[in-house]
Residue, then its C-alpha position, 0 to 999 in steps of 0.5 A: x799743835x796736834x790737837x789744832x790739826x788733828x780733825x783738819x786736813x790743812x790750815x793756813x801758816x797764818x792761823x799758827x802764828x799764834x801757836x809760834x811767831x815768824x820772829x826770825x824771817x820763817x826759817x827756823x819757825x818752819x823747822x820748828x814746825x816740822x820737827x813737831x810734825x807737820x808739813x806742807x799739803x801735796x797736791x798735782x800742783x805741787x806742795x802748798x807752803x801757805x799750808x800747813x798739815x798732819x796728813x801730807x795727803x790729806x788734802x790730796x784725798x779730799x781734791x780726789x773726791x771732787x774730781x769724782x763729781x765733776x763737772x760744776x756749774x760756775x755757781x756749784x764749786x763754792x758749795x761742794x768744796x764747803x761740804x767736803x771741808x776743803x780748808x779756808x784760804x786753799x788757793x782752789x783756783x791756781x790748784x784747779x787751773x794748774x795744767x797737771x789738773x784733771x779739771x780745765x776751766x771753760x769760759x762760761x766758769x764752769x769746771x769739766x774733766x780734760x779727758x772729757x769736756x764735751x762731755x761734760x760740758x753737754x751734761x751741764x747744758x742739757x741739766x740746765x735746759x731741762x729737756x731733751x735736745x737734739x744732737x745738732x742742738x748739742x753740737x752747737x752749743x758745745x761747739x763740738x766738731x760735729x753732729x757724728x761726734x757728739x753722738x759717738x760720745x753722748x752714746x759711750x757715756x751712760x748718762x745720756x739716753x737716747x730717746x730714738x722716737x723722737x732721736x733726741x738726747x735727755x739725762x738718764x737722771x731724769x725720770x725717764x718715760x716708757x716712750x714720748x711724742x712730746x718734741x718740747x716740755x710745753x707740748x707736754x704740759x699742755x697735752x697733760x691739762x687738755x686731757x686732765x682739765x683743772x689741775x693742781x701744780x703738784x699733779x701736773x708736774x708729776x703727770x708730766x714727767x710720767x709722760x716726758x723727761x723733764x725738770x722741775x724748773x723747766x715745768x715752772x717756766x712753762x707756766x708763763x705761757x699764754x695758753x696756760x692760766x689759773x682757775x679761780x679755785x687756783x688750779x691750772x687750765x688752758x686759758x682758752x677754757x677761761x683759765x686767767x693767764x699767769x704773768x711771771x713774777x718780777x725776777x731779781x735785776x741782775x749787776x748788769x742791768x738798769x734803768x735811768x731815773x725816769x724809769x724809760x731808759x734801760x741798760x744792758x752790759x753784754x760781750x760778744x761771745x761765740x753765740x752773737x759771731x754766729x748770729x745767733x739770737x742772744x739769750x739775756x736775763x729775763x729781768x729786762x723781758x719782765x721790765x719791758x712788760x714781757x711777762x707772758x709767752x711769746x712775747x715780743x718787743x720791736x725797737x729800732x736803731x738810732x740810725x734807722x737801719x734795722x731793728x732789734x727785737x725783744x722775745x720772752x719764750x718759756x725758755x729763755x729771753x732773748x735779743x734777736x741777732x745783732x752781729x751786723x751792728x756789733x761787727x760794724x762797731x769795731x768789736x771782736x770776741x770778748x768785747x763789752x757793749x751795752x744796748x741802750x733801750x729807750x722805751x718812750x720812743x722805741x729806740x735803741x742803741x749799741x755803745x763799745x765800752x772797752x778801755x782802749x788799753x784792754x779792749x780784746x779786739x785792739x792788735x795789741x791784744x792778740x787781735 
């Protein structure tokens, strides 16, 4: 049974029933089990009893070691707790979301500190644009209480920087420059090719970033604008000096999107969040943009309502694709925050429309459901 333990933080009560049997309702094989030694996992959310360990704090040590590099993105979890060996079947979530964690949930998946989430929650959006932004940018997006004091707290946490020329905030992480006038990765990118003419990809990004603090994936996007394009010796150039424009390549459609039989219907299934209630633009997937042939920046698409009252509009930019503001509409369809919807593009009449599709039972906006 040591040697089954020896190497492993914790296993599941279920893996040692090969070594003793639940023959009598668990009561004497457990102590059977911790006269060998063994014992239940201690953690702050209490002892684990579907685990079983050599090393009462073993697993407590390995949770410290994540809170260490915290935050996550929603998509990072499942790979950090593999590389620091967190055992299979540990009921992570109920451990995270328990409320003595040091870890709290945010609604977007992602996992941040409790004594520091917008601070956390501005370095995973900041490492997720790319660039640099302003504060008020950050504000919104983090829904901070206001500009003042996400600067306070970007200025009190030494991975964020300041780059007081352009008084936006970048990611001490990212290969800072001596001073820039850039206000955007493309601005940059496009200053680095007028000066430098044909240039390999590898060079321009590396140029730019001297110039600009900028990721990798942020450069690539901007590679799809119409003022950038490809030399027939496969360099880069400005299209306006014969460069052929770069069309982005067809991204893999996402579970919520699709497309009808004939090919000229297209769905999208949304909720309504914060961003829409404000009227923001929506950000989408930029699958839809490539179907609707939307494959260089900027680019744009204009269908109009079945109803005939107002338009939505379809954007690709470097950045991001998006839908234009549709608050009005959905507010007038009886939805709240949380509610699903799908917006129904008919792309041989140029149309469009928004459909509720929440049960009745779980629809967010119903008085049952806390309105």
């Amino acid at each position: 049974m040591h040697a089954r333990l020896d190497n492993r933080p914790a296993v599941a009560d279920s893996e040692l029933v090969e070594e003793i049997s639940n023959f009598d309702g668990g009561a004497l094989r457990s102590s059977l089990l911790r006269a060998m030694g063994l014992t239940h996992p201690s953690t702050w959310a209490g002892e684990l009893t579907d685990l079983w360990t050599i090393k009462k704090d073993a697993l407590s040590e390995i949770l410290q070691k994540l809170l260490l590099q915290a935050p996550y993105h929603p998509d990072e979890l499942e790979e950090i707790t593999r590389t620091l060996g967190v055992p299979e079947h540990t009921p992570l979530d109920l451990i995270l979301a328990h409320p003595r964690s040091p870890l709290a949930k945010a609604p977007d998946g992602s996992w941040l500190r409790r004594n520091a989430r917008h601070r956390d929650a501005a370095y995973l959006w900041l490492s997720k644009q790319g660039e640099p932004r302003r504060a008020d940018e950050i504000r919104e997006a983090i829904q901070a209480k206001s500009d003042a004091a996400v600067r306070e707290g970007l200025r009190r946490d030494e991975r964020f920087i300041l780059l007081r020329a352009e008084r936006v905030w970048a990611l001490t992480e990212w290969p800072l420059p001596q001073g820039s006038h850039h206000t955007n990765a493309l601005d940059a990118v496009l200053e680095v090719i007028t000066e430098c003419g044909p240039i390999t990809r590898k060079a321009l990004f590396a140029e730019v970033t001297q110039r600009y603090p900028v990721t990798p994936a942020r450069l690539s996007q901007c590679l799809i604008s119409k003022e950038i394009g490809r030399t027939p010796e496969g360099l880069i150039d400005l299209s306006e000096r014969g460069a052929t424009p770069m069309e982005e390549k067809e991204p893999r459609r996402p579970d919520t999107m699709a497309v009808d039989p004939s090919g000229k219907v297209v769905g999208a299934r949304l909720s309504v969040d914060k961003e829409l209630l404000r009227g923001s633009g929506l950000i989408v997937h930029s699958w839809l943009t490539w179907y609707l042939g939307l494959r260089l920046a900027p680019m744009s698409r204009t269908f109009t309502f079945d109803d005939g009252a107002g338009e939505l509009r379809v954007s690709r930019n470097t950045s991001a694709a998006q839908l234009s503001s549709i608050r009005q509409r959905v507010l007038s369809l009886g939805m709240g925050f949380g509610c699903h919807f799908v917006v129904l593009l008919r792309l041989d009449a140029s149309s469009v429309s928004i459909r509720h599709i929440c049960e009745e039972w779980a629809c967010p906006s119903k008085p049952s459901h806390g309105g």
